[in-house]
mmCIF file of the N, C-alpha and C atoms, coordinates in Angstrom:
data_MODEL
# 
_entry.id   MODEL 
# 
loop_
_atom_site.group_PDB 
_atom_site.id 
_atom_site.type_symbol 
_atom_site.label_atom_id 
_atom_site.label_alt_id 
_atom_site.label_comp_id 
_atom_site.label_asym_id 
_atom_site.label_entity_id 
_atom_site.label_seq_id 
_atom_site.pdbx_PDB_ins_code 
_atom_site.Cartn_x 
_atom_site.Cartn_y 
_atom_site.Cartn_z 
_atom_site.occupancy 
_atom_site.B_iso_or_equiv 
_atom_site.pdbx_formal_charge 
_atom_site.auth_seq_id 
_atom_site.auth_comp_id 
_atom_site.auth_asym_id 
_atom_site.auth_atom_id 
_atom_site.pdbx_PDB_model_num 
ATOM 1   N N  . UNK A 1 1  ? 0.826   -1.192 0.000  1.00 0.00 ? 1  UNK A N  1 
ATOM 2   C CA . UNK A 1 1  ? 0.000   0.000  0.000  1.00 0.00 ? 1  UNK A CA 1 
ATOM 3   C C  . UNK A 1 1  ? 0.870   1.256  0.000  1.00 0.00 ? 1  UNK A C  1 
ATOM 4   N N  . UNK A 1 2  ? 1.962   1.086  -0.198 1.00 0.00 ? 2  UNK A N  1 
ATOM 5   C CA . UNK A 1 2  ? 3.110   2.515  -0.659 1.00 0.00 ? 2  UNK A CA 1 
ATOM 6   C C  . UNK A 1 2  ? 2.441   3.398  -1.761 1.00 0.00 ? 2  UNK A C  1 
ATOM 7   N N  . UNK A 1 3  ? 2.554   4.257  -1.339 1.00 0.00 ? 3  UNK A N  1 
ATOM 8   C CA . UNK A 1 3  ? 2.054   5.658  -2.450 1.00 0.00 ? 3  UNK A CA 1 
ATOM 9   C C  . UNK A 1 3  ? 3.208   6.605  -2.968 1.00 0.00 ? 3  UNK A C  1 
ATOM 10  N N  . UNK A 1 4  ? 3.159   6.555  -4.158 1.00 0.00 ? 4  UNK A N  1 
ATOM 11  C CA . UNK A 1 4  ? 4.551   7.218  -4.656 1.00 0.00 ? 4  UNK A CA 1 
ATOM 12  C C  . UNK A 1 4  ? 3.852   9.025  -3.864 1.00 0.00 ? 4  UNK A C  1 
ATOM 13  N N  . UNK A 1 5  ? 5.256   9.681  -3.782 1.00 0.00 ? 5  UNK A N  1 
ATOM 14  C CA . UNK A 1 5  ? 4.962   11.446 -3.132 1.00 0.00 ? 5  UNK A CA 1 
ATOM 15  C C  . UNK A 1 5  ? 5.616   11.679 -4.053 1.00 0.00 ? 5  UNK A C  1 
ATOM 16  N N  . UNK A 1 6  ? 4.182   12.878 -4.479 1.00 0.00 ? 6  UNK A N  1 
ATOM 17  C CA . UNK A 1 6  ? 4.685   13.921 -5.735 1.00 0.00 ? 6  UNK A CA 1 
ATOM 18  C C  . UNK A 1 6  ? 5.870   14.590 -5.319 1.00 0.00 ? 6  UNK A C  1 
ATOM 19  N N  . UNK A 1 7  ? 6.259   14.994 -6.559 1.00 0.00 ? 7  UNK A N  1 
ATOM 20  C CA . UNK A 1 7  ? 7.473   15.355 -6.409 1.00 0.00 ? 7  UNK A CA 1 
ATOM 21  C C  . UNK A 1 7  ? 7.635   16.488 -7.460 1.00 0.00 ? 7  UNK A C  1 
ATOM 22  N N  . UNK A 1 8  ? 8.150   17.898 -7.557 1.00 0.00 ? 8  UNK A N  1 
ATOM 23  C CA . UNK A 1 8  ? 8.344   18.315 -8.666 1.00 0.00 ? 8  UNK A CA 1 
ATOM 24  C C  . UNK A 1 8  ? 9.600   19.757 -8.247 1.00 0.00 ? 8  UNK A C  1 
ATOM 25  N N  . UNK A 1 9  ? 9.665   20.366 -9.168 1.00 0.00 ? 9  UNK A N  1 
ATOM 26  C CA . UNK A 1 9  ? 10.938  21.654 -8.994 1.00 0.00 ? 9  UNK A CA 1 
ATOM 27  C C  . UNK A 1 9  ? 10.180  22.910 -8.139 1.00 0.00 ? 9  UNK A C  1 
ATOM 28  N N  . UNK A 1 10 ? 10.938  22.530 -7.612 1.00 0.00 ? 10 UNK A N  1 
ATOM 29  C CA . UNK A 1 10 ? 10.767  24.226 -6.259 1.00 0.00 ? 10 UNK A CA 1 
ATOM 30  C C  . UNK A 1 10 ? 11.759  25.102 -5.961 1.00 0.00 ? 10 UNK A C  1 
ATOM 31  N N  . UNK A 1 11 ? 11.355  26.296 -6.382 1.00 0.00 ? 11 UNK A N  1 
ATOM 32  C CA . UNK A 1 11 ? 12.476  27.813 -6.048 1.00 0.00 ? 11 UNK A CA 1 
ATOM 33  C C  . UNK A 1 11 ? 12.647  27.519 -4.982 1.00 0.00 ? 11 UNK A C  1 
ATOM 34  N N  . UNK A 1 12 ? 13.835  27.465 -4.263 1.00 0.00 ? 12 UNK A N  1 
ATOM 35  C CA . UNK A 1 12 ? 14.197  27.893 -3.043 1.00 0.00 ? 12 UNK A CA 1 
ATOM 36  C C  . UNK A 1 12 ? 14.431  29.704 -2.462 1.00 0.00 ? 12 UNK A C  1 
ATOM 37  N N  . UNK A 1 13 ? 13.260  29.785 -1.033 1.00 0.00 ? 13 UNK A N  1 
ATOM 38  C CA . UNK A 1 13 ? 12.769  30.426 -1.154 1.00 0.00 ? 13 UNK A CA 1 
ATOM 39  C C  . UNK A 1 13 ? 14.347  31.347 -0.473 1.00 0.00 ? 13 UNK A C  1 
ATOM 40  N N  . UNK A 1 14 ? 14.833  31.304 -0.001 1.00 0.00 ? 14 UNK A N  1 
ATOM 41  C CA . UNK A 1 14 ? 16.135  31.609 0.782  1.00 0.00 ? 14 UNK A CA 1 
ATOM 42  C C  . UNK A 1 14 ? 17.210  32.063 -0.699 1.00 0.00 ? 14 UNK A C  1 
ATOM 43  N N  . UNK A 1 15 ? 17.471  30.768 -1.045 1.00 0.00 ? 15 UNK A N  1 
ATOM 44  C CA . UNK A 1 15 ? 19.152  31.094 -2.251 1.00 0.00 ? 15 UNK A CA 1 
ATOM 45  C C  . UNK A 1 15 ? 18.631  31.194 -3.401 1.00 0.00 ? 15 UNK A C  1 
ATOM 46  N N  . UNK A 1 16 ? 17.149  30.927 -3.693 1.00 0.00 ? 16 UNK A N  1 
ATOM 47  C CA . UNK A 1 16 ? 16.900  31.353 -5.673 1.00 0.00 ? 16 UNK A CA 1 
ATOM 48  C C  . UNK A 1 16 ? 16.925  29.930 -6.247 1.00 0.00 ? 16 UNK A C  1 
ATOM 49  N N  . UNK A 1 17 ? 17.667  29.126 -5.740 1.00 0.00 ? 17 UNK A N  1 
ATOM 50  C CA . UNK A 1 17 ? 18.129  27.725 -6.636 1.00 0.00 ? 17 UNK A CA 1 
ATOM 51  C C  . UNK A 1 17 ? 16.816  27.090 -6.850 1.00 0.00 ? 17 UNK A C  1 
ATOM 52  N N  . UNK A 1 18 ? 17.044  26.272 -7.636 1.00 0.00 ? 18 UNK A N  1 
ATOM 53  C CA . UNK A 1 18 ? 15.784  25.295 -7.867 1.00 0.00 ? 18 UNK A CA 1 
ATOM 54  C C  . UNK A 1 18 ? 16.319  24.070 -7.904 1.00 0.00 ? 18 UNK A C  1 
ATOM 55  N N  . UNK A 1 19 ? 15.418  22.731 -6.923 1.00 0.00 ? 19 UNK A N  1 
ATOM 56  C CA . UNK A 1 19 ? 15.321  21.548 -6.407 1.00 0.00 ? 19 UNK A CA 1 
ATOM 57  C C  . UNK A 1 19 ? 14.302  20.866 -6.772 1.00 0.00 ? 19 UNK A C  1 
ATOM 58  N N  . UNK A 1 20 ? 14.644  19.290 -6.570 1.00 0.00 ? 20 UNK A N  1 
ATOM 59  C CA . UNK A 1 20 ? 13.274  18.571 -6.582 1.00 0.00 ? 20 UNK A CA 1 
ATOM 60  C C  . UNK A 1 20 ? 12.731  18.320 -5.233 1.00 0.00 ? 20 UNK A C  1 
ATOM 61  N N  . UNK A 1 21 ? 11.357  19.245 -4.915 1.00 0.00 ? 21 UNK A N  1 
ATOM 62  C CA . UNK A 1 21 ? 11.321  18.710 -3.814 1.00 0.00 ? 21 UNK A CA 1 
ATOM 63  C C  . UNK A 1 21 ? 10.314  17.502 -3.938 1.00 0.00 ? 21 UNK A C  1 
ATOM 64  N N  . UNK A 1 22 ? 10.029  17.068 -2.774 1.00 0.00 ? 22 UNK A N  1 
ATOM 65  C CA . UNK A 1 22 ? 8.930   16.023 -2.330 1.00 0.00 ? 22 UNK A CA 1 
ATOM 66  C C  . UNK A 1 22 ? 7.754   16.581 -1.083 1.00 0.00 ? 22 UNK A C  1 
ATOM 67  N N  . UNK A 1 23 ? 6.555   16.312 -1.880 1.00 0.00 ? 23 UNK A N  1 
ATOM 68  C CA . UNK A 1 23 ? 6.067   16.643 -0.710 1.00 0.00 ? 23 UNK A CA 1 
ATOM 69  C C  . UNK A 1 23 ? 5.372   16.023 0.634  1.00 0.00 ? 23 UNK A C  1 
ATOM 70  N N  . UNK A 1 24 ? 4.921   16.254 1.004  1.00 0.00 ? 24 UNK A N  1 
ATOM 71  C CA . UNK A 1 24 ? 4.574   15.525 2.510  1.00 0.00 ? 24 UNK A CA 1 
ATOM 72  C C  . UNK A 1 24 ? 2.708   15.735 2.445  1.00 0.00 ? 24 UNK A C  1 
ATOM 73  N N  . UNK A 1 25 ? 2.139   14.632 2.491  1.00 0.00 ? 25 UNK A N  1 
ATOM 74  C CA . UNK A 1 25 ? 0.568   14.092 1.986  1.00 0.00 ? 25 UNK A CA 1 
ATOM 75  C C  . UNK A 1 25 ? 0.143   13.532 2.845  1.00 0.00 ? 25 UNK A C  1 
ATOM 76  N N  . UNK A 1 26 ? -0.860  14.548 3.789  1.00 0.00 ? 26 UNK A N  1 
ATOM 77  C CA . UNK A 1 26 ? -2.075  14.137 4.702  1.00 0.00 ? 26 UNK A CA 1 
ATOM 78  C C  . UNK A 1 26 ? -2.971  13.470 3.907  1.00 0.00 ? 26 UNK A C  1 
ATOM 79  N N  . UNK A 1 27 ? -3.637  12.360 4.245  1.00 0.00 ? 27 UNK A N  1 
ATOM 80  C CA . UNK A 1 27 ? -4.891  12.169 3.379  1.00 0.00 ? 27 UNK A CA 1 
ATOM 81  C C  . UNK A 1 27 ? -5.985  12.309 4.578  1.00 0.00 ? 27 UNK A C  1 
ATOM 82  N N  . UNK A 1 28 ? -5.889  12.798 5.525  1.00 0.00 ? 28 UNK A N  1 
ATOM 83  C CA . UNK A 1 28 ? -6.596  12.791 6.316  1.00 0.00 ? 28 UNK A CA 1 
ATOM 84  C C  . UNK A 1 28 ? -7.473  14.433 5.814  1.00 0.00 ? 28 UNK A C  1 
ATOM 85  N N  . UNK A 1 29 ? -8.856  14.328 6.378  1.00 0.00 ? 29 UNK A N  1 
ATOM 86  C CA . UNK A 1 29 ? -10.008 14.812 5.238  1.00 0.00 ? 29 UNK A CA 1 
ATOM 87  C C  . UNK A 1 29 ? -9.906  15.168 4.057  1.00 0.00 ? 29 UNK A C  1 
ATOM 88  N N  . UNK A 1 30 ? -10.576 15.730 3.180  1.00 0.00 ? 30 UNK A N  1 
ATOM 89  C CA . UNK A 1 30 ? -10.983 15.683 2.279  1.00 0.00 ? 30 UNK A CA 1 
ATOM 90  C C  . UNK A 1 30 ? -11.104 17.062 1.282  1.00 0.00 ? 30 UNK A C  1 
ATOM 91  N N  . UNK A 1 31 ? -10.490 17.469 0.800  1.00 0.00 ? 31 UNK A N  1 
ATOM 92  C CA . UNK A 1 31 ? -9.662  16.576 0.206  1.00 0.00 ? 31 UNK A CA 1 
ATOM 93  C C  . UNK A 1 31 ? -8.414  16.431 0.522  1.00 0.00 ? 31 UNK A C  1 
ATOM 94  N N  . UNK A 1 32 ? -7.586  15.343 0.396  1.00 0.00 ? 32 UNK A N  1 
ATOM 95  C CA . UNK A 1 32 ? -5.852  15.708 0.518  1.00 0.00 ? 32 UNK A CA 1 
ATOM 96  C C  . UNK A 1 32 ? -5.120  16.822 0.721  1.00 0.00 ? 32 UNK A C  1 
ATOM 97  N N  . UNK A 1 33 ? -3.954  17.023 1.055  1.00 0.00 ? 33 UNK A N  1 
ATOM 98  C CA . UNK A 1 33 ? -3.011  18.147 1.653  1.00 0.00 ? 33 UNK A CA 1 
ATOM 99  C C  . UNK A 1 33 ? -2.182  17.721 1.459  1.00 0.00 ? 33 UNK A C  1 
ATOM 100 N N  . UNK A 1 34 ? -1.492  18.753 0.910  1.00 0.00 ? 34 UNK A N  1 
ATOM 101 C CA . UNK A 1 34 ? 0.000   18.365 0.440  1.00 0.00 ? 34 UNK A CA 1 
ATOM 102 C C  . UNK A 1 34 ? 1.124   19.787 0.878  1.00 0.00 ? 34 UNK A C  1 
ATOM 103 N N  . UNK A 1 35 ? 1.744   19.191 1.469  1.00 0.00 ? 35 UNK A N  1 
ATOM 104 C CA . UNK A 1 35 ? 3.480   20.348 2.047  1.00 0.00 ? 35 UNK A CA 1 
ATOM 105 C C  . UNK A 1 35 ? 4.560   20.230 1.265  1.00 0.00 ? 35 UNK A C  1 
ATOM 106 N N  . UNK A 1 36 ? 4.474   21.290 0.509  1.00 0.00 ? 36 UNK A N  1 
ATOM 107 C CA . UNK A 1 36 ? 5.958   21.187 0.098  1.00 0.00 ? 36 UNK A CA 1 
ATOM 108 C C  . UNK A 1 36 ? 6.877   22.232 0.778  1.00 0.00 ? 36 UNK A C  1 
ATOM 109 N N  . UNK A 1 37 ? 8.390   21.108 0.647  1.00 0.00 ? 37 UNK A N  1 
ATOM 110 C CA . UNK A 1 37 ? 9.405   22.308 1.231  1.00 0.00 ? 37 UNK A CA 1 
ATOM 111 C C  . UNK A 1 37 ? 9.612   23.479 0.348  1.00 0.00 ? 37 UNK A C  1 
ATOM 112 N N  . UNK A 1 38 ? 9.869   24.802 1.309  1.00 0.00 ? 38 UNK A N  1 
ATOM 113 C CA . UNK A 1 38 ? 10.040  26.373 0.945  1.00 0.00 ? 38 UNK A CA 1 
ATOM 114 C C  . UNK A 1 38 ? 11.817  26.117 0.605  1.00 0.00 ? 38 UNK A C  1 
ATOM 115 N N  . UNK A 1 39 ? 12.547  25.252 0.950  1.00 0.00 ? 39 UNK A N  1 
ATOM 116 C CA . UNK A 1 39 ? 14.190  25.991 1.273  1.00 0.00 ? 39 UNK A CA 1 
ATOM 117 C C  . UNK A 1 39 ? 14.887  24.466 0.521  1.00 0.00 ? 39 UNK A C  1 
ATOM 118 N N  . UNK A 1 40 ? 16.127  24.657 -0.071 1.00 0.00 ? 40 UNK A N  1 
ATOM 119 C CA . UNK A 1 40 ? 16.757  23.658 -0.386 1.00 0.00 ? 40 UNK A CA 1 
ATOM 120 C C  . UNK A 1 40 ? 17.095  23.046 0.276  1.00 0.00 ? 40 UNK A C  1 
ATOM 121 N N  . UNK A 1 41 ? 17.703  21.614 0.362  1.00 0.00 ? 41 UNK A N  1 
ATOM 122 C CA . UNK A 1 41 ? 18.308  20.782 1.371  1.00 0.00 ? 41 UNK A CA 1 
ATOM 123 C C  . UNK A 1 41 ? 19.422  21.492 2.055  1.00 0.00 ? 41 UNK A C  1 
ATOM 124 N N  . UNK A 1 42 ? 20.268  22.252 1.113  1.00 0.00 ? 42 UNK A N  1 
ATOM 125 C CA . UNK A 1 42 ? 21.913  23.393 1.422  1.00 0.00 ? 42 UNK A CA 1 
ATOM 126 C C  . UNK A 1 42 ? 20.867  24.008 2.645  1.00 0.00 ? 42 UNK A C  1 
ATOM 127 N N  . UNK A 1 43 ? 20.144  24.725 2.100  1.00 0.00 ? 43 UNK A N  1 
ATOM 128 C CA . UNK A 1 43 ? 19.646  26.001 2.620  1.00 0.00 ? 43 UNK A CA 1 
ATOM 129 C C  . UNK A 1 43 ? 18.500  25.208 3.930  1.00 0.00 ? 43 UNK A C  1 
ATOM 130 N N  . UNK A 1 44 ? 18.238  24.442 3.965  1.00 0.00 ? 44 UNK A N  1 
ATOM 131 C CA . UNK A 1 44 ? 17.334  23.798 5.352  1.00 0.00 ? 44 UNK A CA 1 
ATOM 132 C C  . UNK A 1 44 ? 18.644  23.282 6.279  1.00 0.00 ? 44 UNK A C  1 
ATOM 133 N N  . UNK A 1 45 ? 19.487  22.701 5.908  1.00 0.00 ? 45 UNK A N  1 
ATOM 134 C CA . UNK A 1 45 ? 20.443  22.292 6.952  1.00 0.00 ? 45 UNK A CA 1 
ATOM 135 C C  . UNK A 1 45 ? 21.447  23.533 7.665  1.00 0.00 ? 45 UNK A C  1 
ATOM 136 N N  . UNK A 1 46 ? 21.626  24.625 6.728  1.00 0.00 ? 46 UNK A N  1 
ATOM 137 C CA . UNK A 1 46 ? 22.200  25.844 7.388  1.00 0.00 ? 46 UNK A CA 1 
ATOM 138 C C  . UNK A 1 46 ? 21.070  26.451 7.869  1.00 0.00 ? 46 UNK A C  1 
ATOM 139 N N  . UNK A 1 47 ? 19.786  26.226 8.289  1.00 0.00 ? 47 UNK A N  1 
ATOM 140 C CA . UNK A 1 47 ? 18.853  27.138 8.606  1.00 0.00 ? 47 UNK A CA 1 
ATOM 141 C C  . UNK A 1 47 ? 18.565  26.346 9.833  1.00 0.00 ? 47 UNK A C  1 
ATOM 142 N N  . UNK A 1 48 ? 18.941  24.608 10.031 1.00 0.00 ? 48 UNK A N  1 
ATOM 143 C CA . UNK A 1 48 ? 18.788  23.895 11.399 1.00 0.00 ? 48 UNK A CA 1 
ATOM 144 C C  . UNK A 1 48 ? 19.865  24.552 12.321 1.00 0.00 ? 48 UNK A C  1 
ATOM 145 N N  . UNK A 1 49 ? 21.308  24.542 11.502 1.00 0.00 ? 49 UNK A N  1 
ATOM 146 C CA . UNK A 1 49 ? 22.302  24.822 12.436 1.00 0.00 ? 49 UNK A CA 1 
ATOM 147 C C  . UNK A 1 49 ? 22.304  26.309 12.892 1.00 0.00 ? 49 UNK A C  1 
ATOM 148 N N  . UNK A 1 50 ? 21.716  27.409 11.794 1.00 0.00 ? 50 UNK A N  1 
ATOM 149 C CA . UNK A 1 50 ? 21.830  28.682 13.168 1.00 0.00 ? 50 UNK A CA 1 
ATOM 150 C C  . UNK A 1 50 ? 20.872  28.691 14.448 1.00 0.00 ? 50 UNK A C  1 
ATOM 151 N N  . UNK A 1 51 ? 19.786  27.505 13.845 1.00 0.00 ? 51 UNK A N  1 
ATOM 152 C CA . UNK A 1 51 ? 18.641  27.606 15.338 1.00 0.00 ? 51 UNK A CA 1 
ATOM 153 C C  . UNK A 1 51 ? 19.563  26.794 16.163 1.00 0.00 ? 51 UNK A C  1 
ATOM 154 N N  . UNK A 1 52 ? 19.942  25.580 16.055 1.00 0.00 ? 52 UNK A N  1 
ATOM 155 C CA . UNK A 1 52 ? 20.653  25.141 17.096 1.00 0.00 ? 52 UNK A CA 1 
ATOM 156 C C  . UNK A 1 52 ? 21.928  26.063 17.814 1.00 0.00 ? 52 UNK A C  1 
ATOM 157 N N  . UNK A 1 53 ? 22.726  26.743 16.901 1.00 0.00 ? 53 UNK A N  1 
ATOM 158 C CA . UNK A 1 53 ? 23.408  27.490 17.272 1.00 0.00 ? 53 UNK A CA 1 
ATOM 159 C C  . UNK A 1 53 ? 22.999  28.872 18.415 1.00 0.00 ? 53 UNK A C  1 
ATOM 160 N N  . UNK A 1 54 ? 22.229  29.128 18.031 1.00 0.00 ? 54 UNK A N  1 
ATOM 161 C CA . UNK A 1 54 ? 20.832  30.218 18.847 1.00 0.00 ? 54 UNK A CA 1 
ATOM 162 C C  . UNK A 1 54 ? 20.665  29.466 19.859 1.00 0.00 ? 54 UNK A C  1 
ATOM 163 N N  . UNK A 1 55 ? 20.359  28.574 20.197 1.00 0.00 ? 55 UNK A N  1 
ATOM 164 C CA . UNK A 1 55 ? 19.670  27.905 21.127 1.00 0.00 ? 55 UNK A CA 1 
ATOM 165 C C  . UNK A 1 55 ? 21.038  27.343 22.141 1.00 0.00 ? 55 UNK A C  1 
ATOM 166 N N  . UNK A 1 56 ? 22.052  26.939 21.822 1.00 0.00 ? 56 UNK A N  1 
ATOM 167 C CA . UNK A 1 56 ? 23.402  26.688 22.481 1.00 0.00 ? 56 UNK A CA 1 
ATOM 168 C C  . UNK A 1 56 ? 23.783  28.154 23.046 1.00 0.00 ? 56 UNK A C  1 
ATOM 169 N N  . UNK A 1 57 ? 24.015  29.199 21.906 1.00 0.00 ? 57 UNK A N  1 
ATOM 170 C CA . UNK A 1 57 ? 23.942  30.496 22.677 1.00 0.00 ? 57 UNK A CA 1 
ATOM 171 C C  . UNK A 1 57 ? 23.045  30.914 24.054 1.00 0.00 ? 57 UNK A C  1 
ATOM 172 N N  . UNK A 1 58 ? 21.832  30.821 23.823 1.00 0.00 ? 58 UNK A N  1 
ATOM 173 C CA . UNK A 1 58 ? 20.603  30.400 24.893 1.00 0.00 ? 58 UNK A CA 1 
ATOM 174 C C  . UNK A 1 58 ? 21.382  30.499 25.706 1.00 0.00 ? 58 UNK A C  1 
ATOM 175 N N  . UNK A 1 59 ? 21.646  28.870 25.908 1.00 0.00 ? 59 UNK A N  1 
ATOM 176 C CA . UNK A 1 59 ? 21.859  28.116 26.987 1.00 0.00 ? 59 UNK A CA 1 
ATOM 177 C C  . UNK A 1 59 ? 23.040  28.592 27.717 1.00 0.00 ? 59 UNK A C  1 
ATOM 178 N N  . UNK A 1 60 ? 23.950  28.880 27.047 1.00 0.00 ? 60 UNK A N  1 
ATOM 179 C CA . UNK A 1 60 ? 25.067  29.813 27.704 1.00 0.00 ? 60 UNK A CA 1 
ATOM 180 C C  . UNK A 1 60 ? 25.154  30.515 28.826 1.00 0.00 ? 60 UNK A C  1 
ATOM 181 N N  . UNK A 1 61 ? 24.162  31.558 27.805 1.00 0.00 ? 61 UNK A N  1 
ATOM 182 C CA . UNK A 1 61 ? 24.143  32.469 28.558 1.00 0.00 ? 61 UNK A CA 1 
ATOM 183 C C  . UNK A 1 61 ? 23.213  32.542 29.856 1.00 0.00 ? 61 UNK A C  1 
ATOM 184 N N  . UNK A 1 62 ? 22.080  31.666 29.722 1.00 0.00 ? 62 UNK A N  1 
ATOM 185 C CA . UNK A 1 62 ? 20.920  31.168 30.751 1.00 0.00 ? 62 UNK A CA 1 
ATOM 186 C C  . UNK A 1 62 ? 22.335  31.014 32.479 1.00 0.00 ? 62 UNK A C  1 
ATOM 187 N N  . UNK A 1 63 ? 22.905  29.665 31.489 1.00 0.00 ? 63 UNK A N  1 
ATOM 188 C CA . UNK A 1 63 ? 23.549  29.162 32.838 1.00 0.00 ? 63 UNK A CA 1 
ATOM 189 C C  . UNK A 1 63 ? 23.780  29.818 34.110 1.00 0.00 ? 63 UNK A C  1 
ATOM 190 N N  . UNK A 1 64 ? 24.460  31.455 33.706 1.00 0.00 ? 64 UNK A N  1 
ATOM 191 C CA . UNK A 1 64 ? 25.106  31.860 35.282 1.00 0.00 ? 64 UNK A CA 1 
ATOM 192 C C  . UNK A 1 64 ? 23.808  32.205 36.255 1.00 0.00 ? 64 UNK A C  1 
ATOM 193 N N  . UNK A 1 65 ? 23.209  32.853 35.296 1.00 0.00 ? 65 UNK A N  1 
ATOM 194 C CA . UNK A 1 65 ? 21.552  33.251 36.018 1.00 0.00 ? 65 UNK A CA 1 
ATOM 195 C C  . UNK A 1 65 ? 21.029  31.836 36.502 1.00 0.00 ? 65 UNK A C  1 
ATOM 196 N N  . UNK A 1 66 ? 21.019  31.266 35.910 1.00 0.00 ? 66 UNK A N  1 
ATOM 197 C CA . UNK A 1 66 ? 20.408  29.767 36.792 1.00 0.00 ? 66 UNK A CA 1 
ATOM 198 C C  . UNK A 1 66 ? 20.838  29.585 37.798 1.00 0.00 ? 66 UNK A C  1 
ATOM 199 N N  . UNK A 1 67 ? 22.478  29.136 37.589 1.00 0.00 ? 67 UNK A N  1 
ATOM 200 C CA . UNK A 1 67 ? 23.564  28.702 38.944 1.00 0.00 ? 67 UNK A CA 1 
ATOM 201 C C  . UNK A 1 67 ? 22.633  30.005 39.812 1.00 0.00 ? 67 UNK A C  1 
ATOM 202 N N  . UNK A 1 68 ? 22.493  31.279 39.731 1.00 0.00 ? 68 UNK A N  1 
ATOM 203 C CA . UNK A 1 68 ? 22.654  32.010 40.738 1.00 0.00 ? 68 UNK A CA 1 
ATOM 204 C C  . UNK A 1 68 ? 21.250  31.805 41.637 1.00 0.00 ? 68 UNK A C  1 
ATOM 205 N N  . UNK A 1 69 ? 20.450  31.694 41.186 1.00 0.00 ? 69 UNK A N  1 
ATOM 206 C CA . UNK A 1 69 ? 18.955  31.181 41.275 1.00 0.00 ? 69 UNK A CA 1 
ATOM 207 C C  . UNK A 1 69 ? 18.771  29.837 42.142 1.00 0.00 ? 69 UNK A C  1 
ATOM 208 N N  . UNK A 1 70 ? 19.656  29.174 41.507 1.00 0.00 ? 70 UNK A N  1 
ATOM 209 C CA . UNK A 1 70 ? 19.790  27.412 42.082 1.00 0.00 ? 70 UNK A CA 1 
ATOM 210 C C  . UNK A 1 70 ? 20.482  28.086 43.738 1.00 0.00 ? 70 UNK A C  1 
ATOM 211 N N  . UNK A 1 71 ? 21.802  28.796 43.463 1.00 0.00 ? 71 UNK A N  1 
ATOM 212 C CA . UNK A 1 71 ? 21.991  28.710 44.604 1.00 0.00 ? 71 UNK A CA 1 
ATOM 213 C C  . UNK A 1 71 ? 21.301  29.321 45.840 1.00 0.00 ? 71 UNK A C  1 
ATOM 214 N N  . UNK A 1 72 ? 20.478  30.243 44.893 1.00 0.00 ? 72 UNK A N  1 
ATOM 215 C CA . UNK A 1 72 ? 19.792  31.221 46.393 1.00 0.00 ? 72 UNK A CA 1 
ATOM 216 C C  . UNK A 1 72 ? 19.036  30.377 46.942 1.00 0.00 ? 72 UNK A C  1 
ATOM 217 N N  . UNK A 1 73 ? 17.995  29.508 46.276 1.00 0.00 ? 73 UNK A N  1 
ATOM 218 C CA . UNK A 1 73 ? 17.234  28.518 46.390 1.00 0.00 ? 73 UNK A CA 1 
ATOM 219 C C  . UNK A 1 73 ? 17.802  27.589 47.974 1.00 0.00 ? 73 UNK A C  1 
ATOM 220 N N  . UNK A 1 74 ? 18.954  27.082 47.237 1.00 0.00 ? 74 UNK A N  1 
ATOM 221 C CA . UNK A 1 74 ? 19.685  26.425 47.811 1.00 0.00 ? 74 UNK A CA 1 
ATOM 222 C C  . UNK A 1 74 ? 20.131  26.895 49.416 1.00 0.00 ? 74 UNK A C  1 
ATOM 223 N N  . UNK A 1 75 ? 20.227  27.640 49.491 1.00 0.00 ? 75 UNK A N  1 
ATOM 224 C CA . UNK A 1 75 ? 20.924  28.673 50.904 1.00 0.00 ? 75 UNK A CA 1 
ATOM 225 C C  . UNK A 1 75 ? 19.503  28.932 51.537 1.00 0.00 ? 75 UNK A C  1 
ATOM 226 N N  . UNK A 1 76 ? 18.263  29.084 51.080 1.00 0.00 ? 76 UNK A N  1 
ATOM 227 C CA . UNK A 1 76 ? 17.181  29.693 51.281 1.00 0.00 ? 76 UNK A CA 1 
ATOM 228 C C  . UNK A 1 76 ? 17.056  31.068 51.365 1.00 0.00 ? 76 UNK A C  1 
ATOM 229 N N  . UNK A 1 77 ? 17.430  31.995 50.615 1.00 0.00 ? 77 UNK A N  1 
ATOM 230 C CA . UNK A 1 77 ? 17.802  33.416 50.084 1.00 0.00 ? 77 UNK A CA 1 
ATOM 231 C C  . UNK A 1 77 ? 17.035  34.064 49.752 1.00 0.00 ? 77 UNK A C  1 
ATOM 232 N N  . UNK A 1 78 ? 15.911  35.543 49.553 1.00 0.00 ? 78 UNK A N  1 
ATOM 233 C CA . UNK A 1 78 ? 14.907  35.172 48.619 1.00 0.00 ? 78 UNK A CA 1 
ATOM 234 C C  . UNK A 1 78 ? 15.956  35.591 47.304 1.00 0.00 ? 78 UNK A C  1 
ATOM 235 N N  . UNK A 1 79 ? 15.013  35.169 46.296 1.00 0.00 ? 79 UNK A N  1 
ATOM 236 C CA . UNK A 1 79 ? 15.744  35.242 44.816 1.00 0.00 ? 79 UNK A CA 1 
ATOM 237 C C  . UNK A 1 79 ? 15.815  36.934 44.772 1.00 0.00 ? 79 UNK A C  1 
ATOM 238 N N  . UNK A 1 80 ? 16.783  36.994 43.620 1.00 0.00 ? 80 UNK A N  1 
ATOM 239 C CA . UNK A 1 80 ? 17.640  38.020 43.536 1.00 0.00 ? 80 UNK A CA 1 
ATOM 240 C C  . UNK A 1 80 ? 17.351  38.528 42.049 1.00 0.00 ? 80 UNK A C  1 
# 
């Protein structure tokens, strides 16, 4: 019961290039739904790594404020 996914050329909406994408097919109601990707494969994998990168930044910077939080907690301090 495999269903071939359309597939056809898509501007990438980021670098201009054009790809084959594939799209992604709800058949759930009526009628069908279909997603195609906006960004090239280049251009979706550099667009995962600045969010992850963002998000490691985050966390960075979160940390000292936490530690400081954890520790007031910790001492029974009120927070600061």
């Amino acid at each position: 019961m495999s269903q071939e996914k359309p597939t056809k050329e898509i501007q990438c909406e980021s670098c201009g290039n054009t790809f084959l994408g594939e799209a992604v097919v709800s058949m759930l109601g009526s009628p069908p739904r279909e997603w195609w990707p906006w960004e090239c494969p280049t251009c979706e994998e550099k667009h995962k790594l600045e969010v992850e990168r963002g998000h490691q930044e985050y966390l960075v910077q979160a940390r000292p404020e936490e530690r400081k939080l954890m520790a007031a907690a910790e001492w029974g301090c009120p927070m600061v």
